[in-house]
Kinemage of the C-alpha trace (Angstrom):
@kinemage 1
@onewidth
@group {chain A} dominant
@subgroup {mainchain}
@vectorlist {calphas} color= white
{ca unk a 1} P 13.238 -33.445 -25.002
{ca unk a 2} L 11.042 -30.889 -23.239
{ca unk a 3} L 12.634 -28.818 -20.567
{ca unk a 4} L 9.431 -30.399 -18.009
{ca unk a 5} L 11.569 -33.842 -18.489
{ca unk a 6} L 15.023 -32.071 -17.323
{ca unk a 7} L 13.459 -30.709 -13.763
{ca unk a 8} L 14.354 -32.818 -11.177
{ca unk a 9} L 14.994 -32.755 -7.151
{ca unk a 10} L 18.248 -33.047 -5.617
{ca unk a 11} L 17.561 -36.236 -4.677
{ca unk a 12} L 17.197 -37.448 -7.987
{ca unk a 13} L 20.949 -35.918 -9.039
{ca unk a 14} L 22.417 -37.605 -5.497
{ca unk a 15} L 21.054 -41.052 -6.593
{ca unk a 16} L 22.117 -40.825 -10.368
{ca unk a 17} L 25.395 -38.343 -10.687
{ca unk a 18} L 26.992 -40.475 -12.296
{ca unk a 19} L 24.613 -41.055 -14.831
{ca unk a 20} L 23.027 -37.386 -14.781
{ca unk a 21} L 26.955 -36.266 -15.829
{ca unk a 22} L 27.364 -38.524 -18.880
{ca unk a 23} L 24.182 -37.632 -19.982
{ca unk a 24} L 25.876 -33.626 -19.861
{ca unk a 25} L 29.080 -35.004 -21.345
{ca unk a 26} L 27.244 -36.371 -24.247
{ca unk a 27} L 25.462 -33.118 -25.426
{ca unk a 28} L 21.867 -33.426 -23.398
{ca unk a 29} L 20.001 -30.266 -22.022
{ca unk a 30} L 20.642 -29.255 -18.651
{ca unk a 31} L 19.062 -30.233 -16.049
{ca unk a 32} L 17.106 -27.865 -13.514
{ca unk a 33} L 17.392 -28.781 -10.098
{ca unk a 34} L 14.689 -28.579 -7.452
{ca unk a 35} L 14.997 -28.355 -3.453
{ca unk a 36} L 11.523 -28.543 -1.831
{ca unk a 37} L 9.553 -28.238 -5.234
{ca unk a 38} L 11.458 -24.913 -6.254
{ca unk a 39} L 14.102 -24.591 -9.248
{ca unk a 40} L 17.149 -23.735 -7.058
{ca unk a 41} L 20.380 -25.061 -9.633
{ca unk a 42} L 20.782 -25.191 -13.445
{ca unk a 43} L 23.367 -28.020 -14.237
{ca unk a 44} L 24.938 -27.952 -17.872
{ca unk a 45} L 28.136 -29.331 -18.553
{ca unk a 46} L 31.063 -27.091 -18.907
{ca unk a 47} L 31.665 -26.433 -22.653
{ca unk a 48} L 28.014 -25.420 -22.662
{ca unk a 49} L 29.078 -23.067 -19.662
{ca unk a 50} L 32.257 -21.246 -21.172
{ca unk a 51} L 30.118 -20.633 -24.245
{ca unk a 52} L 27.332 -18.822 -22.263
{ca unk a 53} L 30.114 -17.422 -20.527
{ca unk a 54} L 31.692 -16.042 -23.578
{ca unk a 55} L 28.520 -15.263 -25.468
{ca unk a 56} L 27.664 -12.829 -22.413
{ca unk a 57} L 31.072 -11.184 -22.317
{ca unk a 58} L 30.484 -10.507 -25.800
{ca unk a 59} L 27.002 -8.887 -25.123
{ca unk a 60} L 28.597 -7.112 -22.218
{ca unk a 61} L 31.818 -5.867 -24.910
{ca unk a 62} L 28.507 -4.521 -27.835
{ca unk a 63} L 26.344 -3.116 -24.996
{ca unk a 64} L 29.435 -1.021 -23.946
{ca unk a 65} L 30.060 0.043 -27.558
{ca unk a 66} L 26.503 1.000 -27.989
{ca unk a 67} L 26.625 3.223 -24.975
{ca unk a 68} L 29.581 4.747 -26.217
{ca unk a 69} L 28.118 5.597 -29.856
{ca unk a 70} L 24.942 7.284 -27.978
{ca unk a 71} L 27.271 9.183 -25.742
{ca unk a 72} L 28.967 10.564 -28.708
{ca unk a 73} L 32.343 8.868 -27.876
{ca unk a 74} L 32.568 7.508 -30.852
{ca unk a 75} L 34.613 7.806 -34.353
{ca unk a 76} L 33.400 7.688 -37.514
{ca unk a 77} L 34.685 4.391 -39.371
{ca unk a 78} L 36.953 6.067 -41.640
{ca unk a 79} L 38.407 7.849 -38.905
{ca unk a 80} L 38.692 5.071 -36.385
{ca unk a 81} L 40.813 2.724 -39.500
{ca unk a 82} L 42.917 5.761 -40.513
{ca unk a 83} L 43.942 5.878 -36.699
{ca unk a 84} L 44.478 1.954 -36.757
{ca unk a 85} L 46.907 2.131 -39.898
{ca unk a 86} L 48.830 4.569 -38.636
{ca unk a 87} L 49.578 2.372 -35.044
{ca unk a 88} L 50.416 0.212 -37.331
{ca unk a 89} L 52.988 2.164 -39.593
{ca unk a 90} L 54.987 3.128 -36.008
């Protein structure tokens, strides 16, 4: 479907909620919503929503990695498991 069919108003989603949410449940795109002709919501349905939620914390989790490296904060690999194994061995 393209994403032109999935803008609505908010007066579309108050007349069909109930049908706009099983529509979500059962795996459809979200839908933007509009107030006064402008894209003011995005409604997805909530698996869709922890996903996003979890693919950005794991963005968030490499970006801070990254910065580390380039800081020179950083250990080698070798380094880094022979400091892992020996947590382990205590």
């Amino acid at each position: 479907m393209k994403l032109s069919d999935r803008i609505k108003p908010i007066s579309y989603l108050k007349a069909h909620a109930p049908e706009v949410i099983q529509g979500l449940r059962e795996g459809q795109e979200p839908f933007i919503i509009t107030v006064n002709g402008e894209a003011k919501a995005v409604l997805q349905d909530i698996d869709s929503y922890e996903q996003t939620q979890e693919t950005l914390a794991l963005l968030k989790i490499l970006a801070m990695g990254e910065r580390e490296i380039e800081a020179g904060e950083g250990l080698p690999v070798d380094e880094a498991f022979a400091e892992i194994r020996a947590n382990l061995k205590i």
